[in-house]
Structures are given as structure tokens and as C-alpha cells.
C-alpha positions in Angstrom: -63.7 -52.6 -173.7 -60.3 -54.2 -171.8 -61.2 -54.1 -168.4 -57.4 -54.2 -167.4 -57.4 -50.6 -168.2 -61.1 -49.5 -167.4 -61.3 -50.5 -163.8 -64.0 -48.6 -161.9 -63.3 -48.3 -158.4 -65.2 -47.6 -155.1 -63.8 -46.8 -151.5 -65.5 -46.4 -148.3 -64.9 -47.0 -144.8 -67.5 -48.4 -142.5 -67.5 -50.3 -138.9 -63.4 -50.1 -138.7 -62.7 -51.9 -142.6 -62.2 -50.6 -145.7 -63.9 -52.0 -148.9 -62.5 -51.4 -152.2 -65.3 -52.7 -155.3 -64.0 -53.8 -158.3 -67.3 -53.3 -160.9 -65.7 -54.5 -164.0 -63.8 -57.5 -162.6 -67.1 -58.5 -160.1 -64.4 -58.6 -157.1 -64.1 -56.6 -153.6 -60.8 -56.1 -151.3 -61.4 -56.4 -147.9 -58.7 -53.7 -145.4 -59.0 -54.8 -141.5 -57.0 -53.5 -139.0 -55.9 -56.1 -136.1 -53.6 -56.8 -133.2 -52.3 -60.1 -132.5 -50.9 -60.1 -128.7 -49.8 -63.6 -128.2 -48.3 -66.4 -130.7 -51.9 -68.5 -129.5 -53.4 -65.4 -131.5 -51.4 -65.8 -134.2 -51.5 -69.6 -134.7 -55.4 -69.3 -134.6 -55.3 -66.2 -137.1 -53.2 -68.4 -139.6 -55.1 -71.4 -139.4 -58.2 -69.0 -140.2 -56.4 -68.1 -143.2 -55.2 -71.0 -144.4 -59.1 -72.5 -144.7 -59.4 -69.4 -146.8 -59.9 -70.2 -151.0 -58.4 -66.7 -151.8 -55.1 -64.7 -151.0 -54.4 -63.0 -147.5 -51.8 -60.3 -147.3 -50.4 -58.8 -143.9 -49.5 -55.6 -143.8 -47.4 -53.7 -140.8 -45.3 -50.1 -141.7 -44.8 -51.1 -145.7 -43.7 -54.7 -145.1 -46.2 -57.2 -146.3 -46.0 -61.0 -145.6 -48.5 -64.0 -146.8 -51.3 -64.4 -144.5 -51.4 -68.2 -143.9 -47.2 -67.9 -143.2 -47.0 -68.2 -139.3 -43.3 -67.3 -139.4 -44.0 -64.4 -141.5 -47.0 -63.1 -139.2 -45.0 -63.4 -135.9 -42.0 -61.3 -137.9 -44.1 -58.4 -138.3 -44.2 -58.6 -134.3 -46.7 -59.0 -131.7 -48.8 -56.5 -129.7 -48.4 -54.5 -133.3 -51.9 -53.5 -135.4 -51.1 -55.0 -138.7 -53.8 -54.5 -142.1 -54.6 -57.3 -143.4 -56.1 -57.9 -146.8 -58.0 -60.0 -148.8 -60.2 -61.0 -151.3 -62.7 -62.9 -150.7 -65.7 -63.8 -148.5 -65.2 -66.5 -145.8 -67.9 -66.1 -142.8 -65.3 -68.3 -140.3 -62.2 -66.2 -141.4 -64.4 -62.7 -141.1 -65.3 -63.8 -137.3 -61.7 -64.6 -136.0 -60.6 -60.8 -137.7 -63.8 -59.3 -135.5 -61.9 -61.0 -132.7 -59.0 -59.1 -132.8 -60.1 -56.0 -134.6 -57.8 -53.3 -133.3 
């Protein structure tokens, strides 16, 4: 069985985030929806990020930038709910996007 082409999926939305489960590959993608007001917020978001072991994608009206970028997270604008997604688990990261869930 190649797993590249036999990917089971499952979506569901709970408590503002969407999780995507990956069976075959043992992997989940994390979708939370924040707002970043002021560059402070953005400076602590990116420095959450860059602790982070996996990759963290911003998202905002089909423009995505790298996570742990500060220039690219301030381009997307502020005062703007941007998706961010990731995969991964980090407890620290996870509470700084509770702080700013939108």
C-alpha cells in the first residue's frame, strides 16, 4: 500500500480550530483563526513560532507567509484575522494562539 496515494482524512471543527488527521502518515494539521492588533502581538506570536520544531504557515485572503517571518506576518497587516497552520503539538505555542483567537 503507498500511502502517498491512500491518505485517509478526517475534518472537524471544534472550540474555534479545525483539525485535519492524517491516519496513514500518523500526523494532524492544526487551522486557528487569530488577530494580531499591534506589532508587540506580532513580535510575541513569531517568537512563539520560532520555538516551534515544525512548520507554521499564515494565511490572510489566499496569501500565505512563513510563520516565524516577522516581516512577512506584519505584511499580511494588522487588526486583520489571519489562519494560521501547523503541524505539530507545542503546549507554549498553542497558549499564545488561545491569546489571540479571533
Amino acid at each position: 500500500l503507498d500511502n502517498r496515494f491512500y491518505i485517509c482524512k478526517v475534518e472537524c471543527r471544534t472550540g474555534g480550530y479545525k483539525r485535519r488527521t492524517d491516519f496513514l502518515k500518523g500526523s494532524m494539521e492544526v487551522e486557528r483563526k487569530i488577530k494580531l492588533s499591534q506589532a508587540q502581538e506580532v513580535k510575541e506570536f513569531v517568537a512563539a513560532a520560532e520555538r516551534c520544531d515544525f512548520n507554521v504557515d499564515v494565511e490572510r485572503m489566499n496569501r500565505s507567509v512563513d510563520g516565524k517571518s516577522l516581516f512577512g506576518v506584519i505584511s499580511l497587516g494588522l487588526d486583520k484575522s489571519v489562519t494560521v497552520k501547523y503541524l505539530g503539538n507545542d503546549p507554549q505555542f498553542e497558549a499564545v494562539l488561545e491569546k489571540y483567537q479571533s
